[in-house]
VEXDREN-2710 file (C-alpha; in Angstrom, 1 decimal):
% VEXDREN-2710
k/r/px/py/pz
1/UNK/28.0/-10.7/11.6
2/UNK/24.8/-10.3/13.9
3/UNK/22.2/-7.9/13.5
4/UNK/23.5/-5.8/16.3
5/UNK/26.7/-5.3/14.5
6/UNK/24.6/-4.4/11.6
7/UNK/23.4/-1.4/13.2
8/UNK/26.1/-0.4/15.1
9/UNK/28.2/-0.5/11.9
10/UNK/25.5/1.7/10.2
11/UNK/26.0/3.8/12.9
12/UNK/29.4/4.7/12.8
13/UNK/29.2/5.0/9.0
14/UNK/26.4/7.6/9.5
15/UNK/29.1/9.6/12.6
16/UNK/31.9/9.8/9.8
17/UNK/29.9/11.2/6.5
18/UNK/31.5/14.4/6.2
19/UNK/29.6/17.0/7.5
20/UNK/27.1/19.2/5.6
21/UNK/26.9/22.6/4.8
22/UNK/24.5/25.0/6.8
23/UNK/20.8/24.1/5.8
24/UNK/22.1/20.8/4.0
25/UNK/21.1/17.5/5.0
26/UNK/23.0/14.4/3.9
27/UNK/21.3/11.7/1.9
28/UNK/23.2/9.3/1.3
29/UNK/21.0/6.4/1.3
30/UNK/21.7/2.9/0.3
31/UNK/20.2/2.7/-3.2
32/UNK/20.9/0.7/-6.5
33/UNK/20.6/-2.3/-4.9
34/UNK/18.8/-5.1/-7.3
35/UNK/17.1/-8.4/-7.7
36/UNK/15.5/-9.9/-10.4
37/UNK/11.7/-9.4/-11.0
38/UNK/10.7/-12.8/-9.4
39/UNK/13.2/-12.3/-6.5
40/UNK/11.2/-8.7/-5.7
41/UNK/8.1/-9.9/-5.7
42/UNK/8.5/-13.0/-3.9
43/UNK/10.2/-10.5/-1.1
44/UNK/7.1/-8.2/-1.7
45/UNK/4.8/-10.7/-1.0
46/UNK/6.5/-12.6/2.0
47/UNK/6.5/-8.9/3.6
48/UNK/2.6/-8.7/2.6
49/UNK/1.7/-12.2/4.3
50/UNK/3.7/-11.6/7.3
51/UNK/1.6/-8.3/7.6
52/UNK/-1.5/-10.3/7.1
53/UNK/-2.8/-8.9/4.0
54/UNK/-4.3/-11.6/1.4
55/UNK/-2.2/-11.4/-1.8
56/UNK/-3.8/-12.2/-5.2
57/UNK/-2.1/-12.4/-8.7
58/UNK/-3.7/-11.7/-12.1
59/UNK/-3.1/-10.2/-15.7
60/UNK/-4.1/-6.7/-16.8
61/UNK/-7.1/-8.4/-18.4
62/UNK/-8.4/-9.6/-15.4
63/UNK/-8.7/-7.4/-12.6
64/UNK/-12.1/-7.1/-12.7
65/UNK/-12.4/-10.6/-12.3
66/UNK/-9.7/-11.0/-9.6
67/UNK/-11.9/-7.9/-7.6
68/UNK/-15.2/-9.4/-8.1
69/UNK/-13.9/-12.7/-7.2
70/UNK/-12.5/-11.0/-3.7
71/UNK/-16.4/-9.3/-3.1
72/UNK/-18.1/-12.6/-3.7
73/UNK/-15.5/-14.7/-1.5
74/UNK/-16.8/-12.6/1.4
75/UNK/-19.5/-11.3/0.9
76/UNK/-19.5/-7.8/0.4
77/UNK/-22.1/-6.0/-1.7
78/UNK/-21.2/-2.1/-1.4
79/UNK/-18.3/-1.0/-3.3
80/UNK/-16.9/2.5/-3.2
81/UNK/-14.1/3.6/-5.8
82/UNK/-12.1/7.0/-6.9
83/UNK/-13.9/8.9/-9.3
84/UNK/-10.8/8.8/-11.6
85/UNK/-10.6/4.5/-11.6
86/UNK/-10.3/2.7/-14.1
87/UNK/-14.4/1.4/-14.6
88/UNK/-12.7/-1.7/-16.4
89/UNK/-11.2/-3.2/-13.0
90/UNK/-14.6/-3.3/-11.5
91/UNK/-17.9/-5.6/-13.0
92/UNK/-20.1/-7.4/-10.3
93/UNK/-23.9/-7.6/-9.4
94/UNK/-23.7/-5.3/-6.2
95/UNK/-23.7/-1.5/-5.5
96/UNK/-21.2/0.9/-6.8
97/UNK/-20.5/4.2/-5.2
98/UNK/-18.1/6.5/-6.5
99/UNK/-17.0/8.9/-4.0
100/UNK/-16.5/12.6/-4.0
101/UNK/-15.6/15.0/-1.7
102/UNK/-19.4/15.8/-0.9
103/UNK/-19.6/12.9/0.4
104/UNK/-19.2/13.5/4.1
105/UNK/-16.5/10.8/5.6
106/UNK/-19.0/9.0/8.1
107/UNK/-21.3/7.6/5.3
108/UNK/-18.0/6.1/3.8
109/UNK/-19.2/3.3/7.2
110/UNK/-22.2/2.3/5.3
111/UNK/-19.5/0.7/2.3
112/UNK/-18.3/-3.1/2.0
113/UNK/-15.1/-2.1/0.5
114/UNK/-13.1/-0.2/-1.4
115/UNK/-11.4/-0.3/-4.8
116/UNK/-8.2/1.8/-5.3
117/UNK/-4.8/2.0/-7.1
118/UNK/-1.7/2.7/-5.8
119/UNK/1.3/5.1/-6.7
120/UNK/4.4/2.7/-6.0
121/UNK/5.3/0.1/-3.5
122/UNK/8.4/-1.1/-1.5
123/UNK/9.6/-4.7/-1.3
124/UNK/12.4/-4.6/1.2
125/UNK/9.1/-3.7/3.9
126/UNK/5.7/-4.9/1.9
127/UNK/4.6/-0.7/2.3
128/UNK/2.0/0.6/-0.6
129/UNK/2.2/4.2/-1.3
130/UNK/-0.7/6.2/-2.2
131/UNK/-0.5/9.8/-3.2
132/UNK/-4.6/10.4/-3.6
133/UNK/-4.1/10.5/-7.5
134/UNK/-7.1/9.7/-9.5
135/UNK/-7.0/5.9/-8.8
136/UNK/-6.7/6.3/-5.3
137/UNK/-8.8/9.0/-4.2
138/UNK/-8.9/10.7/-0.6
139/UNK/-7.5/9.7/1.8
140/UNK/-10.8/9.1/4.1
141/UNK/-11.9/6.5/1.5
142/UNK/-9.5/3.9/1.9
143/UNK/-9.0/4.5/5.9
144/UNK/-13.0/3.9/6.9
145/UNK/-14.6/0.8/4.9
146/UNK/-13.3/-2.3/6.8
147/UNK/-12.0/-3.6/3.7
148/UNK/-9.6/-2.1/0.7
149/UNK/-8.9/-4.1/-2.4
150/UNK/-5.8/-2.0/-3.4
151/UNK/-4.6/-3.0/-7.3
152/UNK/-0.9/-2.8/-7.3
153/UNK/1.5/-3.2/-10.8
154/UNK/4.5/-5.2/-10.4
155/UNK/6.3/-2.5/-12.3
156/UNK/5.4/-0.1/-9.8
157/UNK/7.1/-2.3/-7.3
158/UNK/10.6/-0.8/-6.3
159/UNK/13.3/-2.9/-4.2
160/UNK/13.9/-0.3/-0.9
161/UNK/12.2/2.9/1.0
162/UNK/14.7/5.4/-1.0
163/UNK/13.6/4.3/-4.2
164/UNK/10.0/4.2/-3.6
165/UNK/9.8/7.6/-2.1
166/UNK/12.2/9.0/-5.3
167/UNK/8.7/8.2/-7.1
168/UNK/6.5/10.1/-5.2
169/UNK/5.9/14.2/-5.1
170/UNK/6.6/15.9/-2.0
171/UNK/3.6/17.8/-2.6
172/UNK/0.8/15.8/-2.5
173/UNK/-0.2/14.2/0.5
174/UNK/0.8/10.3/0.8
175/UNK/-0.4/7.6/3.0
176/UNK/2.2/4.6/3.8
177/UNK/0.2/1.4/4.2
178/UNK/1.8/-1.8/5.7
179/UNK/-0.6/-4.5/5.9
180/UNK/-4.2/-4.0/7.5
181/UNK/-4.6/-1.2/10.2
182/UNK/-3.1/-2.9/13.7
183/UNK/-2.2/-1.7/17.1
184/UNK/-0.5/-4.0/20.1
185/UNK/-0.3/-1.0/22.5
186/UNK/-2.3/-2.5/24.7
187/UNK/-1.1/-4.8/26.8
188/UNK/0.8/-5.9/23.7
189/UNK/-2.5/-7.8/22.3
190/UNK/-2.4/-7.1/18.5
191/UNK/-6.3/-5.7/17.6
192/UNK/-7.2/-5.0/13.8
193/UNK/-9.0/-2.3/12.3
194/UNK/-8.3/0.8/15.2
195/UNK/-7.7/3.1/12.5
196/UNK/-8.0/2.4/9.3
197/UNK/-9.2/-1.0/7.1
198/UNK/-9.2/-4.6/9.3
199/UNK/-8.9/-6.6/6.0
200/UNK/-6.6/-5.6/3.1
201/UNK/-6.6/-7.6/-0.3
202/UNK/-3.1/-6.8/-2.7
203/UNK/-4.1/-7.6/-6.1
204/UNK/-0.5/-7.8/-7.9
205/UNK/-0.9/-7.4/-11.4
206/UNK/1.6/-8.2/-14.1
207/UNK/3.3/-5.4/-16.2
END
């Protein structure tokens, strides 16, 4: 079976659900699928290269090292994070800032980087989901520094779309991010950093 069949099969599958009642939409989404924990993160992280992030692996004792290691690889020296991260993933020599909504979104320019968490993450297409909670902040702060460190658990880590997105609140306002910000609509030429980050570093941390 080809990948046109694939679809096509989907298709028809999708034609003969039964129909739904007035002002009911039918969900029936593939779920339950699973993998072992190796097998989802090695999917996770083939999804993340091919997107061209840079993947790095460390224990919940070392994030702080694995971030400052990042900084001092290429040399940046202005740090922004949430005001609700955790101060124990971040120790290095340079300057902090810790952002606040009176901070108006064009001086977010004059950071390095950025330091956030994340809500929960897909495998299946390498997408992190961030839902501005208190380790990830607004959304402005990890769209205008050229570079986001995003810290993401491997628990967090779910095998499709459906069951990442059963995680999140409708509510609160979520941004999808699937490698570092990239456009090819011009003359199909892929260029980085058009709206949002040009370099994005996944720190994958165990538990």
């Amino acid at each position: 079976m080809n990948s046109r069949d694939v679809v096509l099969g989907r298709i028809r599958d999708a034609i003969t659900l039964a129909p739904a009642r007035e002002g009911e939409i039918p969900r029936n989404y593939r779920t339950g699928r699973t993998m072992s924990d190796e097998e989802l993160i090695d999917l996770f992280v083939d999804r993340l290269v091919d997107y061209k992030a840079h993947v790095h692996h460390c224990a919940a004792t070392e994030i702080a090292e694995a971030v400052a290691g990042i900084l001092r690889e290429h040399g940046l020296h202005t740090l922004g994070i949430p005001a609700g991260l955790d101060r124990s993933w971040v120790g290095f020599d340079g300057t902090l800032v810790v952002d606040s909504p009176d901070v108006p979104a064009p001086e977010l320019e004059n950071l390095d980087a950025v330091v956030t968490g994340s809500k929960v993450a897909c495998a299946e297409t390498g997408t992190i989901f961030l839902d501005a909670g208190p380790s990830q902040g607004r959304r402005a702060l990890t769209l205008v520094p050229d570079t986001h460190i995003c810290v993401v658990y491997r628990s967090s880590v779910e095998v499709g779309v459906p069951e990442a997105i059963a995680k999140l609140t409708p509510e609160r306002p979520t941004t999808m991010i699937s490698g570092p910000s990239a456009t090819s609509d011009i003359e199909l030429e892929r260029v980085e950093g058009v709206h949002g980050p040009r370099n994005l570093h996944v720190v994958i941390v165990d538990g």
